[in-house]
Biopython code that builds the backbone (N, CA, C, O; Angstrom):
import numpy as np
from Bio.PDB.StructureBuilder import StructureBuilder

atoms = [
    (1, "UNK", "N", (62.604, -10.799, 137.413)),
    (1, "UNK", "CA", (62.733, -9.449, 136.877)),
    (1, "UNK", "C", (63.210, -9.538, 135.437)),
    (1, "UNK", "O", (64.136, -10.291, 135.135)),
    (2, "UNK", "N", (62.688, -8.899, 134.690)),
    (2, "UNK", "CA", (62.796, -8.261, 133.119)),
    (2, "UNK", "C", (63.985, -7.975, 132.477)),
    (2, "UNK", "O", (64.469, -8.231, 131.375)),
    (3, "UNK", "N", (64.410, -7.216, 133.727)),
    (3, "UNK", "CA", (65.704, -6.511, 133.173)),
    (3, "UNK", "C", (65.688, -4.964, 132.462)),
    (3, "UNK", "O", (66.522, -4.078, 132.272)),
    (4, "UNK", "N", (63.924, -5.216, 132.121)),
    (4, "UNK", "CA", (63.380, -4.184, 131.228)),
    (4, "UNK", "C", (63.170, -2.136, 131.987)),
    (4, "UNK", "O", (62.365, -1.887, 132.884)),
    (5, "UNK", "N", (63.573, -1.650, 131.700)),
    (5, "UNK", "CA", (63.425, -0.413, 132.535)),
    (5, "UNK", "C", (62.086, 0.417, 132.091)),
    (5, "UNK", "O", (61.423, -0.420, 131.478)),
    (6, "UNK", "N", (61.337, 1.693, 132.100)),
    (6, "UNK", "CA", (60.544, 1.967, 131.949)),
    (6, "UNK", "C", (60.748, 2.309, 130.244)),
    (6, "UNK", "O", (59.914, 1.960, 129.408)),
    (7, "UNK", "N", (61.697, 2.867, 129.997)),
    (7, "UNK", "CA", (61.912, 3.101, 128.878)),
    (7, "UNK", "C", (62.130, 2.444, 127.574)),
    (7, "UNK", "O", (61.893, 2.966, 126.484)),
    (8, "UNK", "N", (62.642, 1.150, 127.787)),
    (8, "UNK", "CA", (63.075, -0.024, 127.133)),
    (8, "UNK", "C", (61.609, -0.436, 127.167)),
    (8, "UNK", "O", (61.189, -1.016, 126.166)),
    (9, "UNK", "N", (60.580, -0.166, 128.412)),
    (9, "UNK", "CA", (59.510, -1.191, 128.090)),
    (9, "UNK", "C", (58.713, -0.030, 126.647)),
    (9, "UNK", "O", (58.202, -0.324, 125.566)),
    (10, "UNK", "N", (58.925, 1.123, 127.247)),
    (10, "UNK", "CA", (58.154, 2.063, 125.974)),
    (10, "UNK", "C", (58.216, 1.807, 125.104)),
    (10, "UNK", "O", (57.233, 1.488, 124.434)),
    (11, "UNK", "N", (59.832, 1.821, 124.526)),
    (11, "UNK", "CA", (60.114, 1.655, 123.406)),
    (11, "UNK", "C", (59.511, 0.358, 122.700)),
    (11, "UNK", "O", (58.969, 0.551, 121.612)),
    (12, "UNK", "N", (59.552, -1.121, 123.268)),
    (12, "UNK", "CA", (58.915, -2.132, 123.085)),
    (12, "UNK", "C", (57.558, -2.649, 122.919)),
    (12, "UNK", "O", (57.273, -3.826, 122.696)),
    (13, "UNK", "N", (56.702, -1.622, 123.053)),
    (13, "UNK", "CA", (55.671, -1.063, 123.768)),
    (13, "UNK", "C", (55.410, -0.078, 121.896)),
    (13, "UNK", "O", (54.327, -0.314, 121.361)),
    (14, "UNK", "N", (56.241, 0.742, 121.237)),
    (14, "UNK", "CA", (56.234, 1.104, 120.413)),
    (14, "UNK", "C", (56.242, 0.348, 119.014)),
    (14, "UNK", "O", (55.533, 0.209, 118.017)),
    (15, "UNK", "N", (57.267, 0.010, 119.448)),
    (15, "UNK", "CA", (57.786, -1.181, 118.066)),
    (15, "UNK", "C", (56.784, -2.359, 118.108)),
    (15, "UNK", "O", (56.526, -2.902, 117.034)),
    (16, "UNK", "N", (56.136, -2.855, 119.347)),
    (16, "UNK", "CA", (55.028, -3.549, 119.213)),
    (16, "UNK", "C", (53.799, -2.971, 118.009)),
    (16, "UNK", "O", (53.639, -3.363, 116.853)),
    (17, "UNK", "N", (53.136, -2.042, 118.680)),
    (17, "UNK", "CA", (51.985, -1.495, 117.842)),
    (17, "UNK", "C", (52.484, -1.038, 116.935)),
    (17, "UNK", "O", (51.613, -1.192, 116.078)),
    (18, "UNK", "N", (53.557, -0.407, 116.317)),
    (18, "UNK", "CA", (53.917, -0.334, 114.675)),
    (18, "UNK", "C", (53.691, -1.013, 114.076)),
    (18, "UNK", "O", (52.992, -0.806, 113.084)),
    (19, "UNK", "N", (54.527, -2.974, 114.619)),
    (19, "UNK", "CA", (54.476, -3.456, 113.981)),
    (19, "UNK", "C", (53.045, -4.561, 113.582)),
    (19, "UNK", "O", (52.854, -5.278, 112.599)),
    (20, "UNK", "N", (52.072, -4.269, 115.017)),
    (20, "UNK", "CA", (50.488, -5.038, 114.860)),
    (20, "UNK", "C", (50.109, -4.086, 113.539)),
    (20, "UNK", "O", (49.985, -4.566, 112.413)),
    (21, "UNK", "N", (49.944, -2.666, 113.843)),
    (21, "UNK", "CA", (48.955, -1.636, 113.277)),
    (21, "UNK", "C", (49.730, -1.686, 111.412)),
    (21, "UNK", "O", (49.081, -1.185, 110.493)),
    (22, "UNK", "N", (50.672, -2.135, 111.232)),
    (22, "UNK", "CA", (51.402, -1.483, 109.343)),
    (22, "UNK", "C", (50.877, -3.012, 109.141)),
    (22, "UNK", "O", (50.894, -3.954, 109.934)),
    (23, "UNK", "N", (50.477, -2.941, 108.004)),
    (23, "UNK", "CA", (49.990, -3.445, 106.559)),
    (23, "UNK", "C", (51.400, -3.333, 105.529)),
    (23, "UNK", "O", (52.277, -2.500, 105.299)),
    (24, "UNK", "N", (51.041, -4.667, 105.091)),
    (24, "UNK", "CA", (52.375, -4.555, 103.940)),
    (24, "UNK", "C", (51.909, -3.191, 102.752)),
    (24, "UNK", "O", (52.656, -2.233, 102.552)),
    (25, "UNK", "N", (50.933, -3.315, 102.261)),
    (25, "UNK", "CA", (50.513, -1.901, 101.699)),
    (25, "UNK", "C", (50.911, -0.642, 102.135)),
    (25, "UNK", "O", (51.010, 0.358, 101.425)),
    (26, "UNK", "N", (51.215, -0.753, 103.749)),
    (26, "UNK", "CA", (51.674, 0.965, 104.240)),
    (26, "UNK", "C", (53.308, 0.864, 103.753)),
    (26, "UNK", "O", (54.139, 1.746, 103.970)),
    (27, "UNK", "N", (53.519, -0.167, 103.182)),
    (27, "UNK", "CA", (55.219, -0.045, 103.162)),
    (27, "UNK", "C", (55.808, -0.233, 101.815)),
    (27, "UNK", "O", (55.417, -1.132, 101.070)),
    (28, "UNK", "N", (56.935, 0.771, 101.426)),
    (28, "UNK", "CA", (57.321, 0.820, 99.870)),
    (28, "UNK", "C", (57.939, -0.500, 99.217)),
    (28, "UNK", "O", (58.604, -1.375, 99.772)),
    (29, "UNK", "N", (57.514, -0.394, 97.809)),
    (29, "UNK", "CA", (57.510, -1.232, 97.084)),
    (29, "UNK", "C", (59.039, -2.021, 96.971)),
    (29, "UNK", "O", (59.075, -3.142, 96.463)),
    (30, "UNK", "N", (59.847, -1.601, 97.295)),
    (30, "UNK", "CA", (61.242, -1.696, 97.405)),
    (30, "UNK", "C", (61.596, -2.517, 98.963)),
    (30, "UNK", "O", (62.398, -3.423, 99.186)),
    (31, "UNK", "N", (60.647, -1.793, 99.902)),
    (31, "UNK", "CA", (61.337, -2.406, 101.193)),
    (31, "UNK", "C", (60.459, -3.909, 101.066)),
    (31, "UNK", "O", (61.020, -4.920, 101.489)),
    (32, "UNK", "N", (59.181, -4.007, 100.518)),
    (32, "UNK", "CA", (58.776, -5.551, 100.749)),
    (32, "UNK", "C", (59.142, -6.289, 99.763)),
    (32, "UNK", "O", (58.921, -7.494, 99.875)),
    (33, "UNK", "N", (59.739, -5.835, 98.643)),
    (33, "UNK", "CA", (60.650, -6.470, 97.702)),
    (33, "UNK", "C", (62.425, -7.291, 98.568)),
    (33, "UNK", "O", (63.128, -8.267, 98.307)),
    (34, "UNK", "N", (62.447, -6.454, 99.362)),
    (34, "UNK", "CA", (64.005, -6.620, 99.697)),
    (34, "UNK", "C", (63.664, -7.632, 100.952)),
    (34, "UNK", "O", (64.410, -8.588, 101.164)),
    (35, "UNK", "N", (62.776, -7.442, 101.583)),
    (35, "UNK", "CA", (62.130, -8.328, 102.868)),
    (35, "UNK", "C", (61.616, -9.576, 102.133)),
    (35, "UNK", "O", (61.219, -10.432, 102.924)),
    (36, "UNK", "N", (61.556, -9.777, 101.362)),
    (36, "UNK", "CA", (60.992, -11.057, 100.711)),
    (36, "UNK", "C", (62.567, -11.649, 99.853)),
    (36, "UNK", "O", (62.536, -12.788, 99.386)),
    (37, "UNK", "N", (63.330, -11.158, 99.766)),
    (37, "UNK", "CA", (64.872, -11.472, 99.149)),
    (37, "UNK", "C", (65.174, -12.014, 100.441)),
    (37, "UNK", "O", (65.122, -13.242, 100.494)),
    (38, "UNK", "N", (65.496, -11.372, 101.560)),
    (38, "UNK", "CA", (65.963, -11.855, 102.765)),
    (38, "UNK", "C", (65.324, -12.672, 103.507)),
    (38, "UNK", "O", (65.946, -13.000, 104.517)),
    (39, "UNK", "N", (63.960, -13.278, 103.337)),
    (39, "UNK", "CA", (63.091, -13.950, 103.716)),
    (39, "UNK", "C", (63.781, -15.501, 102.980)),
    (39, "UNK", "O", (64.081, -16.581, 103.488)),
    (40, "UNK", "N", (63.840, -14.993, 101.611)),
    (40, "UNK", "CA", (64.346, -16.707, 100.728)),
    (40, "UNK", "C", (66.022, -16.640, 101.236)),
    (40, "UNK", "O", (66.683, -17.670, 101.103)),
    (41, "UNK", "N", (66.367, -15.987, 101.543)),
    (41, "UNK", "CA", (67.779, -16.166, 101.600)),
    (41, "UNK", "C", (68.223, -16.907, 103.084)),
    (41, "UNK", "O", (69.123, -17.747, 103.085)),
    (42, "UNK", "N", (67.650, -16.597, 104.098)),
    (42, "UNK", "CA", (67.186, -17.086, 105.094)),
    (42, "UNK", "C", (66.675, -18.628, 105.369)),
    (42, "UNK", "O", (66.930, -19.360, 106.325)),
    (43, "UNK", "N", (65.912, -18.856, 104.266)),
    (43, "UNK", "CA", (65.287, -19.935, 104.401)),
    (43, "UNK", "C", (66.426, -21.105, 103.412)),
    (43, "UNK", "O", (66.391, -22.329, 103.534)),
    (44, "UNK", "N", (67.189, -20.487, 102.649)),
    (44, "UNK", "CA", (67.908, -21.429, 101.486)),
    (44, "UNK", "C", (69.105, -21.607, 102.493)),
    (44, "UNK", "O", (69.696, -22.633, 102.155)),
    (45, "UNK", "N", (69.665, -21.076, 103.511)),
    (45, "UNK", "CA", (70.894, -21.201, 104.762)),
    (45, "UNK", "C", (70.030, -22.285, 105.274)),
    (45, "UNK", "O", (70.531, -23.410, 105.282)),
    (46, "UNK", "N", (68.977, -22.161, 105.647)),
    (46, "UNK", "CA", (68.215, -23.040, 106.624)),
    (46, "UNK", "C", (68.593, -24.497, 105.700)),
    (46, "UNK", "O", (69.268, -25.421, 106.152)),
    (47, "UNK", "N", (68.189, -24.470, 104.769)),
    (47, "UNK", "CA", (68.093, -25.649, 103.976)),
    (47, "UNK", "C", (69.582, -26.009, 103.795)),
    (47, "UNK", "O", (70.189, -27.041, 104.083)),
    (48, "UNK", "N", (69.962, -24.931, 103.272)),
    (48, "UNK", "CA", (71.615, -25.807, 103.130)),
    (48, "UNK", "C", (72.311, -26.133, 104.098)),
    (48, "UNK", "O", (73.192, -26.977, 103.932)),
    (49, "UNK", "N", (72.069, -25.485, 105.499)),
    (49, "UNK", "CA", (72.565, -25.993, 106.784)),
    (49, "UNK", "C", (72.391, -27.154, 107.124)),
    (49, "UNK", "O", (73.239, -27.773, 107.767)),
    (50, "UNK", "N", (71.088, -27.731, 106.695)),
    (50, "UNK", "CA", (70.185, -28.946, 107.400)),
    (50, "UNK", "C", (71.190, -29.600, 107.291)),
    (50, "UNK", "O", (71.436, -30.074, 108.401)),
    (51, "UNK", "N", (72.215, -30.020, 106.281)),
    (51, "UNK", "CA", (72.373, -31.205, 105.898)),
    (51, "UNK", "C", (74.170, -31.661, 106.852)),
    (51, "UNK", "O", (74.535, -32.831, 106.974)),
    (52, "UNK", "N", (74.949, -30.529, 107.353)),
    (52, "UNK", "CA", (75.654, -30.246, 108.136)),
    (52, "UNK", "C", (76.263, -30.834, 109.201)),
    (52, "UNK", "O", (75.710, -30.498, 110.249)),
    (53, "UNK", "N", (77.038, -31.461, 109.333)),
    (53, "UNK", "CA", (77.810, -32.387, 110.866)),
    (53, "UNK", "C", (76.961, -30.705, 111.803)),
    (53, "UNK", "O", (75.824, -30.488, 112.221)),
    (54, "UNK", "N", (77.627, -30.272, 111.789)),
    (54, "UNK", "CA", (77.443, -29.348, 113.117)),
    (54, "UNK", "C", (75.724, -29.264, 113.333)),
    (54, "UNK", "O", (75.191, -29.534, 114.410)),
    (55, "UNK", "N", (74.973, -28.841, 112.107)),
    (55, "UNK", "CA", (73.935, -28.990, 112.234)),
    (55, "UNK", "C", (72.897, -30.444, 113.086)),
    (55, "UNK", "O", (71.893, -30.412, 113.797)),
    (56, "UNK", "N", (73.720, -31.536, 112.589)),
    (56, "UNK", "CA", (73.000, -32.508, 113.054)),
    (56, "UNK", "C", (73.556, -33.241, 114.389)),
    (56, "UNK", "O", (73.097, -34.262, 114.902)),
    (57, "UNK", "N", (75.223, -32.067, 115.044)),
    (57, "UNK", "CA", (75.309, -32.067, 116.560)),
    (57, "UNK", "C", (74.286, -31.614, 117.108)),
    (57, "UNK", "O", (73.407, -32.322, 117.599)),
    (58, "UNK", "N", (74.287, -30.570, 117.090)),
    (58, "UNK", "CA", (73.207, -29.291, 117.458)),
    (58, "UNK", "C", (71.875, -30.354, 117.730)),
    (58, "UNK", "O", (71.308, -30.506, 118.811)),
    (59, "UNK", "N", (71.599, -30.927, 116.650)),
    (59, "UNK", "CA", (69.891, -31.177, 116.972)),
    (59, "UNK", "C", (69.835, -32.827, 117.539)),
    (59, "UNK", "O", (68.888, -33.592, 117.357)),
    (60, "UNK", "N", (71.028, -33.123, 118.220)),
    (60, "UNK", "CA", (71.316, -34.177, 119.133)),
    (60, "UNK", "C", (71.418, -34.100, 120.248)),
    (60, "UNK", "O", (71.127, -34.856, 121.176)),
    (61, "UNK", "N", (72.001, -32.814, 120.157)),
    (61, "UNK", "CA", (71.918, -31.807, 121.975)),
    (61, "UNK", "C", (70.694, -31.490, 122.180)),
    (61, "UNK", "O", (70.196, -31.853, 123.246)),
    (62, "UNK", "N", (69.937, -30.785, 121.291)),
    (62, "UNK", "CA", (68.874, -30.224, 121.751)),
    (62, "UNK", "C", (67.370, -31.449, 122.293)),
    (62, "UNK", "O", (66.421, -31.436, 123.076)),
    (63, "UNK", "N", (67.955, -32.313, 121.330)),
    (63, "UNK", "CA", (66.699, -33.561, 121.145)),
    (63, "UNK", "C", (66.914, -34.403, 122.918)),
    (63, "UNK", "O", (66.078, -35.051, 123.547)),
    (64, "UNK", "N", (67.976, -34.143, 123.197)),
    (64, "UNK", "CA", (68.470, -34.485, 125.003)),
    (64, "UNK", "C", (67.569, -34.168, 125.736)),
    (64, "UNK", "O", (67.686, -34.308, 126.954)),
]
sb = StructureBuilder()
sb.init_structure("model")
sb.init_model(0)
sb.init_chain("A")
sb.init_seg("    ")
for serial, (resi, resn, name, xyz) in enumerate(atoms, 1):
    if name == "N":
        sb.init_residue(resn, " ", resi, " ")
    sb.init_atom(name, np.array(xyz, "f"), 0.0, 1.0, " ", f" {name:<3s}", serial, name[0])
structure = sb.get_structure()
């Protein structure tokens, strides 16, 4: 079981096809400006994490 109720599935069910059916074009110039800031910012944690004791616990556990 899901966990998911009828409503939770709607809603999911919503936010799905919004997000198949929008085009970066349907969306303002500001919000895919700021989504592309948080996109590199995201990715520069990633990078500066890599290098990390905890980071390279983590991917000793997982590699188990």
């Amino acid at each position: 079981m899901s966990g998911l109720d009828d409503t939770d599935l709607a809603t999911t069910q919503r936010l799905a096809r919004f997000a198949v059916r929008t085009r970066v074009d349907d969306l303002p110039a500001d919000v895919v400006d700021y989504t592309k800031l948080l996109i590199l910012d995201s990715l520069a944690c990633g990078v500066g994490a890599s290098r990390m004791e905890r980071t390279r616990m983590s991917h000793s556990v997982l590699e188990r």
